[in-house]
C-alpha positions, 0 to 999 in steps of 0.5 A, a space after each residue: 226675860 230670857 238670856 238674849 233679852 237680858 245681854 240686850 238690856 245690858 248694853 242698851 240705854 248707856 250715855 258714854 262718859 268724859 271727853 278726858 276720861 277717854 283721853 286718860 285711857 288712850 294715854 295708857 297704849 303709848 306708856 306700855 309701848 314706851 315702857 316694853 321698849 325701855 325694858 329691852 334696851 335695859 335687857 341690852 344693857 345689862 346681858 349685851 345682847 336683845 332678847 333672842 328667847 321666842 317665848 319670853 318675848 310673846 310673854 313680855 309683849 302680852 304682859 307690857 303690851 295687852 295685860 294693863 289695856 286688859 285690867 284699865 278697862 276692868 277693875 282698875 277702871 276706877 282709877 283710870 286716872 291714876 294709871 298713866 302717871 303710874 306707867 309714866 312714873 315706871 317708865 321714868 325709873 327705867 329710862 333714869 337707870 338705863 341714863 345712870 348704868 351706860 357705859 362709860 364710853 358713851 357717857 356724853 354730856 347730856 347737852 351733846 347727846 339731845 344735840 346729836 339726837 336733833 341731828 339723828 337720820 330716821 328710816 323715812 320708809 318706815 313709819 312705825 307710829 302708823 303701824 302700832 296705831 293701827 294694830 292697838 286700835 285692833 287689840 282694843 277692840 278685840 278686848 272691849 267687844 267681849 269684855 263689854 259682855 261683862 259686869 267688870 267693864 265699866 257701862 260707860 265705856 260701852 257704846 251710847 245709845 244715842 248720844 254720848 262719847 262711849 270708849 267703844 264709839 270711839 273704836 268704831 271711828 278710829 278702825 275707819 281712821 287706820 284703814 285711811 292711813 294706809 289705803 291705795 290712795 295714800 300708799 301709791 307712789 305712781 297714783 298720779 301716773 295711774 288712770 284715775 279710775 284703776 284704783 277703783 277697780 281694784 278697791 271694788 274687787 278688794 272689798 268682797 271679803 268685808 261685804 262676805 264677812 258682813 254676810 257671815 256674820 249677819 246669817 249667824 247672828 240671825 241663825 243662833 239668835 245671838 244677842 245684837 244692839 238693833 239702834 246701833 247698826 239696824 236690823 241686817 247691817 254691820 260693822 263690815 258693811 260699813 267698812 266695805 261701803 266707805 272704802 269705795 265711796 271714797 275711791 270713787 270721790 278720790 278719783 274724781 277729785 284730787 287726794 291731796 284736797 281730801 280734807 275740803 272733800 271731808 269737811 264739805 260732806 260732814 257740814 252738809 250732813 249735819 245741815 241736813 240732820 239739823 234743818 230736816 226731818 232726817 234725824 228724827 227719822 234715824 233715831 225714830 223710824 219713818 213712824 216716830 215709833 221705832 219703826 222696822 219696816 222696809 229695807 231703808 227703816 230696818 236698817 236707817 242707822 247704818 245706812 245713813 251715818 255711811 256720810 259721817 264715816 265717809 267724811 271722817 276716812 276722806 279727813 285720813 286720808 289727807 292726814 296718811 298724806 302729811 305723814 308720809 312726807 319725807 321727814 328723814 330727821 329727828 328735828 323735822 319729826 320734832 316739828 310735826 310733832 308740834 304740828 300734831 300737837 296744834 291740830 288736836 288743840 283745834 279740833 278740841 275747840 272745834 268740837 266743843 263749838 260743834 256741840 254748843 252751835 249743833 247737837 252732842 256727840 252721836 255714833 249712830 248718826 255719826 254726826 259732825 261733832 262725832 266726826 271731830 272728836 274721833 279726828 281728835 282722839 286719834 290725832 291725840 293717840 298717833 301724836 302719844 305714839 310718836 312721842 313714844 317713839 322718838 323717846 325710844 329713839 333718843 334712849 337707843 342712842 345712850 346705848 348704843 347698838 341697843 335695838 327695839 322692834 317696830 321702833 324707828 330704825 336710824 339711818 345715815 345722812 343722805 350725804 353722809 360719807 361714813 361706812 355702813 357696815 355698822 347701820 346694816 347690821 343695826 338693821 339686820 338685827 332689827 329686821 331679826 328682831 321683828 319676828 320676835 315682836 307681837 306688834 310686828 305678827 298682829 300687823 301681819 294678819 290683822 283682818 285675820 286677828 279682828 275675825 277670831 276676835 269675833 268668833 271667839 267673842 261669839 262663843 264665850 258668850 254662847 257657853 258662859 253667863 258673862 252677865 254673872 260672873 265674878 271679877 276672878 272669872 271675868 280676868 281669867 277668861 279674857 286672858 286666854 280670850 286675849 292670849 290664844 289669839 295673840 299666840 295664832 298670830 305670833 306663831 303665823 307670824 314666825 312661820 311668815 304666813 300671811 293668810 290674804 287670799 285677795 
């Protein structure tokens, strides 16, 4: 077999693995978040001051933030269950040494404090669970596309074939999830106000760098033979195609019916899809072509996965949509973000049950038809993961306020009762300081250049591969290589990030 036959197999043929596995593993982004926020506040209350060094805090964001995502997925995977009550348990030590050592004036009783808490104002502006979901879903990815080429990466995280829940499935569902959550249709205030059709011309004009992106990358696939999974996408379609071709299917369908039933929209598309899958021939035809035999022929044959599973990942973007819509209602208190947390909490629980009624009445989980029971074990998962990260942040929240004047970057900012009578001249330095703060975080500088940050990521995966036989290469090697893979675009865009250069050119 030559070496592009050899990579092929190596990411042919897998089956996924378990529904708590994955959930295990998502667990670990939100305790990394939680446990770099800790040691900061811990910093403050130690020096009286945040870290104000450039470099410590790239290395501190890189070693907290990626390097465990890095080692979970590679030769710490065997223990994978193991990892979060570890993190939990170092995060508990550092919260219980910041309880202990705060000052003495601000040594309330603990009853006093979790009332004043309950009472805190948040920044309703502002929502940082979104933006840090968005940008760990990205990192994630970065490090799976490229670590999957590897020995060390577990083959059940890689994507299933045909069946089966794959960490790598699931990346896929949950990048089309945060573009949901912050798109026209949900950032626009004047939306309602707006001709119902505007948007769409702008969403058509805003899609052209993914449909050139996919058109890049389908020439250089093709023209250096580069080693590619056919079943997952076809023959000439890919991941970009896909973003770009939901995006505007949901515009149109947005402008015609109301967004805030997005979620009828969703759920009548992804039933009548799978009606289809299950009552016809269409599912046979997309996993086995127009001749049962895998065939390639024709535009729609070659390129049968991709084509048709746009009606499960429409669905699933149209189901954001309406959940971006819930989180931005105005919740200025920690007691209201409290209660959607619960909210949160019951709706995973559903969705949970649902899926496994889906699997019991209709078929497995599959990606590459992106069938109903997909489309709701990705809502889950990623309900599951935004829920852990705004439990993260409210715990941030309630630990900023034993130290006071402590700050931690995309972290919620506290803010003033609307009614409130006080001066802000201490909320604006809070603020201030924070905003300062943002330009030493490398969540804030991957937000700033995401599509940027994905690109690279590609590129660079493209070229390891090109010059290394990943398939061989001992665990040492395999560490080292997708740190400095990991490293050097991290670094781009921190240093993008604090010369404030955003490179969007539509």
């Amino acid at each position: 077999m030559s070496q592009k036959q050899l990579k092929e197999a190596f990411i042919s043929n897998l089956n996924g693995t378990s529904l708590l596995e994955i959930s295990a593993g998502l667990s670990l982004a939100p305790l990394c978040l939680l446990c770099r926020g800790l040691l900061l506040i811990l910093y403050y209350l130690h020096h009286g001051k945040p870290v104000s060094s450039r470099k410590y805090s790239l290395l501190l964001d890189f070693l907290v933030l990626v390097s465990p995502l890095l080692f979970s997925c590679t030769i710490l995977s065997p223990i994978i269950f193991f990892m979060p009550v570890i993190l939990a348990a170092f995060c508990a030590g550092i919260f219980s040494k910041i309880y202990s050592q705060r000052k003495r004036e601000a040594r309330a009783p603990l009853g006093q404090i979790v009332k004043e808490f309950h009472k805190m104002y948040l920044d309703p502006e502002y929502i940082p669970a979104i933006t840090v979901f968005r940008v760990y879903v990205n990192v994630l990815t970065s490090i799976s596309i490229l670590a999957v080429d590897f020995p060390q990466y577990p083959r059940r995280y890689a994507k299933a074939e045909t069946y089966g829940t794959g960490v790598m499935d699931l990346g896929v569902g949950a990048f089309i999830f945060g573009n949901a959550l912050v798109c026209p249709e949900v950032r626009q205030k004047s939306y309602m106000t707006q001709p119902r059709f505007s948007s769409l011309a702008r969403q058509v004009f805003s899609v052209w760098p993914l449909i050139s992106l996919g058109v890049g990358r389908l020439l250089s696939v093709k023209s250096i033979e580069y080693h590619e999974h056919t079943s997952e996408y076809g023959v000439h379609w890919n991941f970009f195609f896909t973003l770009a071709f939901v995006r505007l299917a949901a515009s149109l369908l947005l402008a015609v019916f109301p967004k805030h039933k997005a979620w009828l929209v969703a759920l009548a598309l992804a039933v009548l899809y799978q009606l289809l899958l299950s009552t016809t021939s269409l599912k046979v035809f997309i996993l086995h072509g127009s001749d049962g035999r895998d065939s390639r022929l024709g535009f729609l044959d070659a390129n049968r996965e991709g084509l048709l599973s746009l009606l499960g990942y429409l669905a699933i973007y149209l189901a954001s949509v309406q959940v971006g819509l819930w989180l931005l209602q105005r919740r200025a208190s920690v007691r209201g973000w409290l209660a959607a947390l619960r909210e949160l909490a019951l709706a995973v629980l559903v969705l949970f049950v649902l899926l496994q009624l889906c699997q019991a009445c209709t078929e497995p989980v599959s990606r590459r038809v992106a069938n109903l029971p997909f489309c709701t074990w990705v809502l889950a998962h990623c309900l599951l993961l935004l829920s852990l990260f705004v439990l993260a942040d409210l715990t941030l929240v309630f630990t900023k306020l034993l130290v006071k004047g402590s700050s931690v970057p995309c972290c919620w900012k506290v803010v003033q009762p609307p009614d409130s009578s006080k001066k802000h001249g201490m909320e604006a330095v809070l603020v201030g300081r924070e905003e300062k703060l943002s330009q030493l975080c490398l969540i804030s500088a991957i937000n700033k250049n995401q599509l940027l940050f994905f690109l690279l990521a590609n590129v660079m995966t493209g070229a390891v591969n090109i010059l290394i036989d990943t398939i061989h290469s001992k665990a040492a090697f395999t560490l080292c290589i997708l740190h400095l893979y990991m490293f050097f675009n991290c670094l781009l865009m921190y240093i993008l990030h604090a010369r404030n250069i955003v490179l969007k050119f539509w």
